[in-house]
Phi, psi and omega in degrees: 000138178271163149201117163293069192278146164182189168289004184205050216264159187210160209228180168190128184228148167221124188260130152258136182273118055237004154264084205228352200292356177307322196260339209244098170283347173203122166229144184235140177011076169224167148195199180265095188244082157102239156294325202239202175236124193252133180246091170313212172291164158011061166221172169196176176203124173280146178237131197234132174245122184277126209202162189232168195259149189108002192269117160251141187265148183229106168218139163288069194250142182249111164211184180204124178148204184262111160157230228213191180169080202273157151259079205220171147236196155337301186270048133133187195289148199211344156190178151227169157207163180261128171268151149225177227286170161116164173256130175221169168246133233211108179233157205237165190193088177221176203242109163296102147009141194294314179242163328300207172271295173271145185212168187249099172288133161231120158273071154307155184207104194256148175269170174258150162285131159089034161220168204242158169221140169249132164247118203252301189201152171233107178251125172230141177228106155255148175215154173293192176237149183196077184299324187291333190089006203250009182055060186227176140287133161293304174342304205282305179312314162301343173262352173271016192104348188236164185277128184312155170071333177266013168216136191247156176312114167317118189258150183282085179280001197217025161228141168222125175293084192252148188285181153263128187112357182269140170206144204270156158317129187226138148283162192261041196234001194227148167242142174208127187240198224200140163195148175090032155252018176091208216190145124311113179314156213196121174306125195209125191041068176076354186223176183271148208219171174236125172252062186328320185255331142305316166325299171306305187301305221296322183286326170251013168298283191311275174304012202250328201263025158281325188245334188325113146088062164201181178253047170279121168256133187244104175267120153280105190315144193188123193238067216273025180250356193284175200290321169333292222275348165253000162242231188308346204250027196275299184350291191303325138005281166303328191258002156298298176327333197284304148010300180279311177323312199264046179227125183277339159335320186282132203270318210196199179199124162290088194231155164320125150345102156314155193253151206246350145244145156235129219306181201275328189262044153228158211262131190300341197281313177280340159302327199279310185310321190295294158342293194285344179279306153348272174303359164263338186260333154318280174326295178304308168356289217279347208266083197270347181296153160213150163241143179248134145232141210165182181298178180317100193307178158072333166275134177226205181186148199252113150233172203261259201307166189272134179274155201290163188311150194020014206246015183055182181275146228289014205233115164282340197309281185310326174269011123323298201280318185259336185284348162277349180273301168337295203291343158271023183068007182268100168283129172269159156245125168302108174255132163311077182343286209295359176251005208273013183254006192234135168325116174081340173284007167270336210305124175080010170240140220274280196217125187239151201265164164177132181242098210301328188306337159262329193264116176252124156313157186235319149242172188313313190305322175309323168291311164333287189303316180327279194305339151299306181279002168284295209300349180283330171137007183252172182234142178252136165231115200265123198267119201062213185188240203238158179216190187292334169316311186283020208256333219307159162282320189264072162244155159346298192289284212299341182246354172255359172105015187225157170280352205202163155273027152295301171273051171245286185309306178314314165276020166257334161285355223038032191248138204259113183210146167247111184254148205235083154319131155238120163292166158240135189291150196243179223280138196282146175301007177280355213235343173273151175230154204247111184293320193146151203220157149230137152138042178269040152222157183305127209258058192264128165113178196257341226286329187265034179263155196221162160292114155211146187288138169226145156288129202202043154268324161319333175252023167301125175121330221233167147237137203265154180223099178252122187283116143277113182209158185293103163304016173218057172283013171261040204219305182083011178245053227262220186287139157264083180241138189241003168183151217230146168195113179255133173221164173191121215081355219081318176281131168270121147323283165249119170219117199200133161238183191293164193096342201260203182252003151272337167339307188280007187289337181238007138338098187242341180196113187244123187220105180053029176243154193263171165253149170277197176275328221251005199047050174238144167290104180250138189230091202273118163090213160295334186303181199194182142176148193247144173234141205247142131239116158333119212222156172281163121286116168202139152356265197251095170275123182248146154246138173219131200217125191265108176239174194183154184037214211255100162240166191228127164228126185218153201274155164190142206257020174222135195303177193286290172269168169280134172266140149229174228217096163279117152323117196247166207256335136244155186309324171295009175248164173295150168253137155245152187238121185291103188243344194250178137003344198277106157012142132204135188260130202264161184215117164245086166238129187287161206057356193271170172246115178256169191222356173213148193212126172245123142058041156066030137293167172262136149236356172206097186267166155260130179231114185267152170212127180040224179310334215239147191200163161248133177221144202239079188251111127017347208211133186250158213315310166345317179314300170265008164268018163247031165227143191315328186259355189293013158276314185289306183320351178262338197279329170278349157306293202290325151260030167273255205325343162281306197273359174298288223275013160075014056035097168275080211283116162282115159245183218216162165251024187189138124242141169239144186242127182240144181219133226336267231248334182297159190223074188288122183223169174211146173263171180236247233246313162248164171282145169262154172236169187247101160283092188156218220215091161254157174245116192274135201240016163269323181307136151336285213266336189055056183273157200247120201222159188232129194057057183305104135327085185302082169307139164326115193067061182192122176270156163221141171226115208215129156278129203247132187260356198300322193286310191279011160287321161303336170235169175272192177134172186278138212248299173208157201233119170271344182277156165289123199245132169243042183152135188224128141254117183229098179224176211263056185220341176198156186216109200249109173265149154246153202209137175260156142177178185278150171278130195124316189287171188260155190259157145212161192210129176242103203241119220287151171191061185257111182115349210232162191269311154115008179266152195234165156198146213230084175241176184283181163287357159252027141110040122316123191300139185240172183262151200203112175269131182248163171222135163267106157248148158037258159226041137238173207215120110338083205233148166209156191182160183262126180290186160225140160298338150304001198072160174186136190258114196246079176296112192245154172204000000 
């Protein structure tokens, strides 16, 4: 037997005797003689085919002698013909009856009395019909319940499927971006960190402030089958996609073909969620309002160039600055420097950041409008100051005549200013001494990891900066320290590993090195990290260290860097102290307020101009993500600077994006609750929970069900539904997805009996698990890429 299960599905069987008993349903003074089935006087053998209705069939039977050979199902009879003697083939060409939906074609074959039959072969092909054009079967359509032609497929409008390598006709009318591809690591409470989900809104806040009030449409790239997104890191995964939900900007999502199996090395559980993100993000799409709830509105931030595909936006400077207002419930808005001159895209923004060492104008209008919408009543708050970049000659500024696009904007304010760039000088290299290296051949893997001892007794008294980095940085297999210990006397000093909440107490300068899975401090390559201990007068001092692969460790009784220390001009700011590489910049303009002061200079003023001000802080967004506390320390900047510009600064313990029944949230800093009756559609089971508890660093995508609990229908799907019938006595999907994975379904069934049942599309019955809560039902069943008619009643 051939059989083409699908969505037009068609069959083709050839019985040949003596292997026919799978088809042969009836025999009366018959039996098997030789090859064929010999049929006695006034005997026959039925033969039964399984068939849906509308269907035309083609059979063919070769036989020889004397009688009939009828055609029937259920609803009655479809042809005859008379044999007559000799071997012929006899062939037929009919239309299975409309009702039922599924039927049994019988090919009888009656003998005459005091005459014989041979039956040699029975060929039947059948196929559906698929009159509408709509690629569906009418048959298949007749098993959900409906009448051919009246139900049309559900078309994806706010998905496209692309192969790789593949690409569609684009227009300068389309934006197409990128998410769930990981993320750049970003200085963040002192270390470089992967933030998914701030990386993420920030990335697509930046392509969301590309189309925002144009007719630019924006499709996001998305792979939820790739290995990122199914193996350890599918959390993170998730809550990027979730990210991308609270932009009403996103037209749609651009993803790879579902596969059509699913390979062996993803875990069915993360295929079944992947599925489901997928049919949510399909829905939500099309829902384009969205409402926030969240911190304080109206803060936005200037960035240039469009950032590149996974890399979040292209400024660390800035992503310093903004992922601690995320992790605190603040929604930013991305504005394009190069848009900041068109009419209404400042419109409803408060107060905007900018961090010129990174974002540079590129023409005059752009600076113009800057310096217009201040005088209008807006505030800028400008983060650095100038670096080597603005020296190049063929830049704007430099050709309109300025040193910098700083002072390009300040005269364009009219504000009269002298700005003082300083770098910091770092410590000469003579000033490191070398504690002990493992490694001169490449070490990849742990195996060699040990305790090792260093003595610092020679450094009683003093304080030490003990340094770590890979003695092999072209290996790229650099230190691995998984645990810390300081003594002195015997009494413990330090005992700590990374990660923990004493680390940052001696953390003192981390420059690109990460924690691992494995909860170790790794320092790969060029990166590095140092730790200051204060050391006692004692006898004896040990440092001890659980270290692995090729390190280098080394002392220095002088910091990497110098700290210096901004002073703040009133009590309600923060001293920040400045430990790394970063610049600072003096600001002498008269009449301004300064609020931060280095060494009784201003690095950091206020200049109101009419409605409107500038505010100028020295230092750049970097500054604070390298100290373990500088996220809080910026957020109390920012809210001086909010209470300036008249601005009530708000944090939020969540943002949430609602798009009509959909819910996108991400927690922040406490748990929160989710107020109503929802369905979570990353869980497995798609369970229905009422008042959800948003926990910290933790996405959700919930469907709110209170209302769609009043009727029945399918509430969500991990499957593809390519056809829906619903009335209110039965409720019928054709449903799609790859094979090996699990289907769910979670479907409202207030009025219904609460029974499921499962067939192909040519109605053979399939296994269906059902779960009853409450007034819903809970169906799992294994998908097929072939279709399957899924009937709730």
């Amino acid at each position: 037997m051939q059989r083409q299960v699908g969505l037009v599905p068609a069959l083709r069987w050839q019985v040949v005797p003596p292997s026919e008993s799978p088809f042969l349903i009836q025999a009366e003074r018959s039996r098997i003689e030789g090859r064929a089935r010999l049929v006695g006087s006034r005997g026959r053998a039925v033969y039964g085919f399984r068939v849906v209705s509308g269907m035309a069939v083609s059979v063919v039977v070769q036989a020889s002698g004397a009688g009939r050979i009828r055609l029937r199902t259920e609803a009655g009879g479809l042809a005859v013909r008379s044999l007559v003697r000799g071997v012929q083939s006899y062939r037929f060409t009919v239309r299975i009856p409309l009702q039922p939906a599924v039927q049994t074609l019988q090919v009888v074959v009656e003998s005459l009395r005091r005459t014989q039959i041979r039956i040699f072969s029975v060929e039947v092909a059948a196929s559906d019909r698929d009159e509408d054009g709509d690629g569906i079967g009418d048959g298949v359509e007749r098993l959900l319940g409906a009448s051919a032609g009246a139900l049309r497929p559900r078309s994806a409008t706010t998905l496209r499927f692309l192969a790789e390598g593949e690409s569609v006709p684009r227009s300068l009318q389309e934006v197409v971006g990128q998410v769930g591809a990981g993320c750049a690591p970003i200085p963040f409470r002192g270390e470089s960190q992967s933030l998914p989900f701030a990386c993420a809104y920030l990335q697509c806040a930046s392509l969301a402030g590309l189309t925002r009030q144009s007719d630019r449409q924006l499709w996001l790239r998305i792979n939820p089958f790739s290995e990122v997104a199914t193996a350890g890191r599918r959390a993170d995964y998730m809550a990027s996609a979730i990210a991308s939900a609270m932009f009403g900007e996103v037209h749609g999502y651009e993803l790879p073909p579902i596969p059509e199996r699913v390979p062996d090395s993803m875990l069915l559980e993360d295929v079944s969620a992947s599925l489901s993100l997928v049919r949510a993000l399909e829905s939500l799409a099309e829902q384009r309002t969205v409402t926030i709830d969240a911190g304080v509105e109206g803060m936005a931030a200037l960035f240039g160039e469009m950032p590149p595909a996974g890399q979040g936006v292209a400024s660390e400077d800035l992503m310093a600055l903004l992922a601690p207002l995320v992790h605190a419930g603040v929604p930013v808005q991305m504005i394009p420097i190069q848009r900041a001159g068109e009419p209404n895209l400042l419109r409803g923004v408060r107060l905007l950041m900018w961090t010129p060492e990174s974002v540079k104008p590129q023409r005059e209008s752009e600076v113009d409008a800057l310096a217009q919408w201040v005088r209008q009543g807006g505030w800028l708050v400008i983060v650095g100051g100038t670096n080597d970049l603005d020296a190049l000659a063929e830049t704007p500024w430099r050709q309109a005549g300025f040193a910098s696009p700083l002072h390009w904007l300040l005269a364009k304010c009219d504000v009269a200013a002298e700005i003082h760039t300083e770098p910091a000088p770092p410590a000469p290299p003579e000033a490191w001494r070398e504690l002990g290296r493992h490694g001169d051949q490449p070490q990849q893997g742990t195996l060699n990891r040990r305790w090792v001892e260093f003595d610092l007794s020679a450094y009683a008294g003093q304080t030490v900066y003990v340094r770590f980095r890979d003695s092999l940085p072209e290996t790229g297999w650099g230190a691995r320290l998984r645990r810390v210990r300081l003594e002195a006397d015997g009494r413990t000093l330090a005992a700590f590993s990374p990660g923990t909440p004493a680390e940052p107490l001696f953390l003192y300068h981390e420059q690109g090195s990460q924690r691992n899975a494995n909860g170790e401090r790794a320092a790969d390559g060029g990166a590095s990290f140092t730790y200051r201990f204060p050391l006692p007068q004692a006898q004896r001092i040990t440092l001890r260290v659980e270290i692995a692969q090729e390190w280098l460790v080394e002392l220095s009784t002088t910091p990497p860097y110098p700290e210096r220390v901004l002073n703040p001009t009133r009590p309600d700011l923060p001293a920040i102290p400045v430990r790394r590489n970063e610049s600072l910049t003096r600001y002498t303009i008269e009449g301004s307020e300064p609020f931060y002061l280095w060494q009784g200079a201003p690095v950091g003023v206020i200049q109101r101009m009419g409605r409107g001000g500038l505010a100028l802080l020295g230092v750049s967004g970097r500054a604070f993500g390298n100290l373990p506390r500088g996220d809080e320390m910026w957020r109390a900047v920012l809210r001086y600077l909010c209470a300036q510009a008249e601005i009530r600064y708000r944090e939020r313990a969540r943002i949430l994006a609602k798009r009509g029944d959909w819910v996108a949230v991400w927690g922040t800093y406490r748990i929160t609750t989710l107020r109503g009756t929802y369905l979570d559609v990353l869980d497995p089971r798609l369970p229905i929970q009422s008042d959800i508890p948003i926990e910290p660093n933790r996405a959700g995508l919930f469907l709110q069900v209170d209302a769609r609990l009043q009727r029945a229908g399918l509430l969500h799907t991990n499957a593809r539904v390519v056809l829906q019938h619903e009335t209110p006595r039965a409720l019928s999907y054709l449903v799609q997805g790859p094979e090996g994975a699990h289907g769910i379904a979670r479907i409202a069934i207030r009025g219904l009996k609460g029974q499921a049942t499962l067939t192909d599309t040519l109605g053979n019955p399939l296994p269906v698990n059902t779960q009853r809560e409450r007034e819903t039902l809970l169906v799992r069943w294994n998908l097929s890429p072939a279709g399957q008619v899924l009937t709730i009643r």
